[in-house]
C-alpha positions as CSV (number, residue, x, y, z in Angstrom):
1,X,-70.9,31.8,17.5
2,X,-69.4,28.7,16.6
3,X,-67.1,28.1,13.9
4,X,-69.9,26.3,12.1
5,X,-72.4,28.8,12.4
6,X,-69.9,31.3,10.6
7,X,-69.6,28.7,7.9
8,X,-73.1,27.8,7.6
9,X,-74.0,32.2,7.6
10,X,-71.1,32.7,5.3
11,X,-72.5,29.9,3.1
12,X,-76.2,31.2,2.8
13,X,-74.9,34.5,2.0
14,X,-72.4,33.1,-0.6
15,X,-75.9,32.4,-2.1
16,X,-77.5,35.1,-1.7
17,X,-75.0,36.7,-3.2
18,X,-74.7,34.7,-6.2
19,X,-78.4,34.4,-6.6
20,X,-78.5,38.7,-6.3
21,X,-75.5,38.4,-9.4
22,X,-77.8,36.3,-11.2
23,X,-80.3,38.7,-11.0
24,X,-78.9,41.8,-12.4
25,X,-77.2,39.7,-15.1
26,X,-80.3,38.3,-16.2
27,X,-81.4,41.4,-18.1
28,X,-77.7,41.4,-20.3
29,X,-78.3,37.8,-21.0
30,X,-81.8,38.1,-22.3
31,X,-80.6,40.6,-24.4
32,X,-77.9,38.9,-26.0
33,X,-80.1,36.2,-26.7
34,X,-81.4,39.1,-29.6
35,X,-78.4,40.4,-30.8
36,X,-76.4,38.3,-33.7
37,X,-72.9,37.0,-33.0
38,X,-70.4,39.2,-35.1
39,X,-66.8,37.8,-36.5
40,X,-64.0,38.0,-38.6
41,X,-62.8,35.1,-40.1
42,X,-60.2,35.3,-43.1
43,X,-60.6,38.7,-43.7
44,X,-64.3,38.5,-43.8
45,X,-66.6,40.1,-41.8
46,X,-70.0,37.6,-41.1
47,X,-72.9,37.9,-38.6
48,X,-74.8,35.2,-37.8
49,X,-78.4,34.6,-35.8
50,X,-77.2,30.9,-34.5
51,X,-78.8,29.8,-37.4
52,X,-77.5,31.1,-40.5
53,X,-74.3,32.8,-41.4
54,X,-74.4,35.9,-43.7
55,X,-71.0,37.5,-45.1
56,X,-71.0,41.2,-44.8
57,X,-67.9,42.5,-46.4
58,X,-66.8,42.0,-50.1
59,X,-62.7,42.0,-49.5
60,X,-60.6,40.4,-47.4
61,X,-59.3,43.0,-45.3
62,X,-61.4,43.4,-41.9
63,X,-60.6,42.3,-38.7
64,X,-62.4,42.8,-35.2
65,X,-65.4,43.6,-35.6
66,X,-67.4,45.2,-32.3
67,X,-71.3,45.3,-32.0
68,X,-73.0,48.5,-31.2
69,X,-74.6,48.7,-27.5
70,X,-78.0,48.6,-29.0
71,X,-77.4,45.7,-31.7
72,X,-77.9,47.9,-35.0
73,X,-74.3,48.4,-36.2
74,X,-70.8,47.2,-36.3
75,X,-67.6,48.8,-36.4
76,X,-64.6,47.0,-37.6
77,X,-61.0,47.6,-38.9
78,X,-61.4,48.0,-42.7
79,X,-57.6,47.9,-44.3
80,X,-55.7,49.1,-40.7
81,X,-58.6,52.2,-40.7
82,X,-61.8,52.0,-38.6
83,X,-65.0,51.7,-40.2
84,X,-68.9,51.3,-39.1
85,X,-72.1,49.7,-41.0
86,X,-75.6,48.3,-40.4
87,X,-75.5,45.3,-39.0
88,X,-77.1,44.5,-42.3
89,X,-74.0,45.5,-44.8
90,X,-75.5,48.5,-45.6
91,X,-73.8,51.8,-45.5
92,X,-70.1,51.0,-44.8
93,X,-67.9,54.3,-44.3
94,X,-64.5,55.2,-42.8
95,X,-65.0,56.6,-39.4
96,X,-60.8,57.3,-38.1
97,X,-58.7,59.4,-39.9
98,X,-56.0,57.5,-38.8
99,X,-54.8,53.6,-38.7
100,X,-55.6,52.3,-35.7
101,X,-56.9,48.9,-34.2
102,X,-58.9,47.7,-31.5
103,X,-62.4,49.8,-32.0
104,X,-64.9,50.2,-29.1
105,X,-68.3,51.6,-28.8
106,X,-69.0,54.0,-26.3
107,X,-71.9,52.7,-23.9
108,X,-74.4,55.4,-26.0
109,X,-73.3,54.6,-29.3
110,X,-72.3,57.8,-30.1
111,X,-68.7,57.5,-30.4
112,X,-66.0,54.8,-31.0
113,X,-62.7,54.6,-28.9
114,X,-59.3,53.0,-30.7
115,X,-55.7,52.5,-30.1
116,X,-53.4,54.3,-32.8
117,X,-50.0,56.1,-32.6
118,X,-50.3,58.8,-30.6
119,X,-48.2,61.8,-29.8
120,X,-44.9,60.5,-28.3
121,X,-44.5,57.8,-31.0
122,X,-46.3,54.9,-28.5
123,X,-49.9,54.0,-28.7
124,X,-52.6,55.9,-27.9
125,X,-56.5,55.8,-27.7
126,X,-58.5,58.1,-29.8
127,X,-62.1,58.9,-30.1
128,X,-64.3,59.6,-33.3
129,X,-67.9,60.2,-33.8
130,X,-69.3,57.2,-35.7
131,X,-70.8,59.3,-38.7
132,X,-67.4,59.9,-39.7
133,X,-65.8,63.0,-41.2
134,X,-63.8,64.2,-38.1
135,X,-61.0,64.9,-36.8
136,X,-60.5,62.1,-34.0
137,X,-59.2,63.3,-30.5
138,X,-56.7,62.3,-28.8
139,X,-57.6,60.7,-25.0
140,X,-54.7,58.9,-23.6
141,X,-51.6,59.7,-23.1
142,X,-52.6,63.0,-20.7
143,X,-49.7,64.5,-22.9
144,X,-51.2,64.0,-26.5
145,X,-55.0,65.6,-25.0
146,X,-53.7,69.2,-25.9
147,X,-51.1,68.6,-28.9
148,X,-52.0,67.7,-32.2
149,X,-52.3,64.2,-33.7
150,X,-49.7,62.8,-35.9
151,X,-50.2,63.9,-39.2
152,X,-50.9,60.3,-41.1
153,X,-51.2,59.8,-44.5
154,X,-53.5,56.9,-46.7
155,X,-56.0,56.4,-49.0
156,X,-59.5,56.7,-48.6
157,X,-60.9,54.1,-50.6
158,X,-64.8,52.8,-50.6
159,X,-65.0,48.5,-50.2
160,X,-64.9,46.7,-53.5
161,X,-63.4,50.0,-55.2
162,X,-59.6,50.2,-57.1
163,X,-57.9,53.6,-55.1
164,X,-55.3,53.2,-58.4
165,X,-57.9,53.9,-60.7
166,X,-58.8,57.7,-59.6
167,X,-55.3,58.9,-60.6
């Protein structure tokens, strides 16, 4: 086989390799096509369908908000804790028991992952059920899986509420 040939096979199954990626993409792309764009922007969480804009949160004090695998909820940093709602607004509630940043939905939607301080003082990544409530546990570093979480102290406070005013 000539040096040509190897180009001209190579070539063809460049493209049938690309043309196989498009393929199983295709299903993810269609699919985003459905779900709403969601984003922070001073503070403020929004979602938006491409064609209009809709401001979810009340304060100033969100940042990163993540989509749920199937489209129906968001999870977000709320004032340095992690927090989940409808992709609507509706029901907002703490989720961490703990500051952290960077949430992520697992692929079922059953649980959120996050960085926070973990065990030895350096970050971590913790996991918490998304109805809230619990304790989260600890996942990385190995080391932190069978010791206890730093203890962390803050308010709970609900969106649009005074935390001053209950004392």
């Amino acid at each position: 086989m000539n040096s040509t040939a190897i180009t001209k096979a190579l070539t063809l199954a460049g493209f049938t390799a690309v043309a196989g990626l498009g393929t199983m993409l295709a299903p993810s792309a269609a699919n985003a096509a459905t779900n709403p764009d969601v984003y922070a922007r001073a503070g403020v969480i929004y979602v938006s369908d491409g064609h209009r804009e809709v401001r979810l949160t009340e304060d100033e004090v969100n940042a990163q908000p993540s989509l749920s695998p199937d489209g129906a909820r968001i999870t977000y940093v709320h004032n340095g804790t992690i927090w989940v709602m409808k992709v609507n607004g509706a029901g907002k509630h703490q989720v961490s028991d703990r500051t952290g940043t960077a949430p992520a939905w697992s692929p079922d939607g059953t649980s959120i992952t996050y960085t926070a301080e973990s065990c030895t003082g350096a970050p971590g990544t913790f996991r918490v059920g998304t109805r809230g409530g619990a304790t989260s546990e600890p996942l990385s570093p190995a080391v932190c899986r069978d010791e206890p979480a730093p203890q962390v102290g803050y308010i709970t406070d609900q969106p649009g509420t005074d935390p001053q005013s209950t004392r």
